[in-house]
DRENVO-721402 format. One line per 2 residues: number of its first residue (from 1); their letters; for each residue z, x, y of C-alpha. Coordinates in nm, 4 decimals, padded with zeros to 6 digits. Layout:
<sites>
NUM = a = Z:X:Y  ...
</sites>
This chain:
<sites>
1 = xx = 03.6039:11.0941:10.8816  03.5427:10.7991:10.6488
3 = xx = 03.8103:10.5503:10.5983  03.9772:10.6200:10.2612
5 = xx = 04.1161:10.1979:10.2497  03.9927:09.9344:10.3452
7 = xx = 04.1598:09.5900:10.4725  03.9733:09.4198:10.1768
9 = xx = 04.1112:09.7022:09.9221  04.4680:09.6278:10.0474
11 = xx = 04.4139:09.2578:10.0297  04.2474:09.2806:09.6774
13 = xx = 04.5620:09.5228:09.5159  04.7602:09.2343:09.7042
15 = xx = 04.6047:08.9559:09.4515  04.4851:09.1533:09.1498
17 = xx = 04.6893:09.3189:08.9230  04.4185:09.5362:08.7463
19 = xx = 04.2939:09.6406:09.0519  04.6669:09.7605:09.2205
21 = xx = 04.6668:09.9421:08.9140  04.3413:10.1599:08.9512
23 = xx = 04.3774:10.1462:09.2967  04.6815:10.3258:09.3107
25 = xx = 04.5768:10.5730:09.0250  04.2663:10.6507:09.2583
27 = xx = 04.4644:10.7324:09.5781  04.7447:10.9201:09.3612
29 = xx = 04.4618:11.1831:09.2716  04.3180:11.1760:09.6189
31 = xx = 04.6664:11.2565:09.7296  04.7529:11.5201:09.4778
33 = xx = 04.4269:11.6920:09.5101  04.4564:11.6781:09.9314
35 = xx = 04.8327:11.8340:09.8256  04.6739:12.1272:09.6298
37 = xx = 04.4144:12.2104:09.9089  04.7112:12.2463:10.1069
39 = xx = 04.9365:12.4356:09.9020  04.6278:12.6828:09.8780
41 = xx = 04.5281:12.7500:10.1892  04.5193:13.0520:10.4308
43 = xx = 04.6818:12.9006:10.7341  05.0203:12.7918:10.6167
45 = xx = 05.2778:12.7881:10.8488  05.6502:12.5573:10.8880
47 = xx = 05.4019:12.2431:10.9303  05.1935:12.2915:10.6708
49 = xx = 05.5384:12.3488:10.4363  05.6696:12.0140:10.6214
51 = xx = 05.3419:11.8103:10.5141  05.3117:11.9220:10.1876
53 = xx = 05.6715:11.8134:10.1049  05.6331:11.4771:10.2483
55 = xx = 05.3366:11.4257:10.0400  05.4844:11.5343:09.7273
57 = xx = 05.7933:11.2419:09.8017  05.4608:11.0103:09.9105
59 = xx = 05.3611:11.1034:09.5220  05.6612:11.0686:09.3709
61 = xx = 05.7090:10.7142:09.5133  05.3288:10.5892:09.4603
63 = xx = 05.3932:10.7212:09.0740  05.7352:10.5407:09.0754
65 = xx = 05.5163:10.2535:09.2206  05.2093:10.2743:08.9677
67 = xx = 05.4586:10.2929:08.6279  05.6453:09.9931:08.7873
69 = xx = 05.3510:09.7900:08.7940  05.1925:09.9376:08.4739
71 = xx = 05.0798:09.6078:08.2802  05.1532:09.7940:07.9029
73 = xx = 05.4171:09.6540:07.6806  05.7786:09.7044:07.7579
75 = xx = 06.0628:09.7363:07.5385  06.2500:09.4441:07.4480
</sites>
């Protein structure tokens, strides 16, 4: 299995803004799309149900996180 983050991609969303941004937009897809694997598959039993609601609150709070930190204008 390949590692999905690195130490230098956590230390770089750390220190640069622009990158936080795309770098949580990236692992918000990865997460949604691992979430709609799940909610497809064959095999689904109480844990599968379990995991696939603690990744959609994972979701929400990355999103909450990404629209915090969204660099566009703000209202006044």
């Amino acid at each position: 299995m390949s590692t999905l983050v690195t130490e230098d991609d956590l230390a770089r969303a750390r220190s640069d803004p622009a990158f936080r941004q795309q770098f949580l937009a990236q692992n918000l897809d990865r997460l949604l799309e691992a979430l709609e694997m799940m909610r497809h598959a064959s095999n689904q039993d109480a844990d599968t149900a379990r995991l696939i609601r603690e990744g959609a609150d994972l979701a929400v709070k990355l999103a909450d996180r990404l629209q915090s930190s969204d660099p566009g204008p703000r209202a006044a």
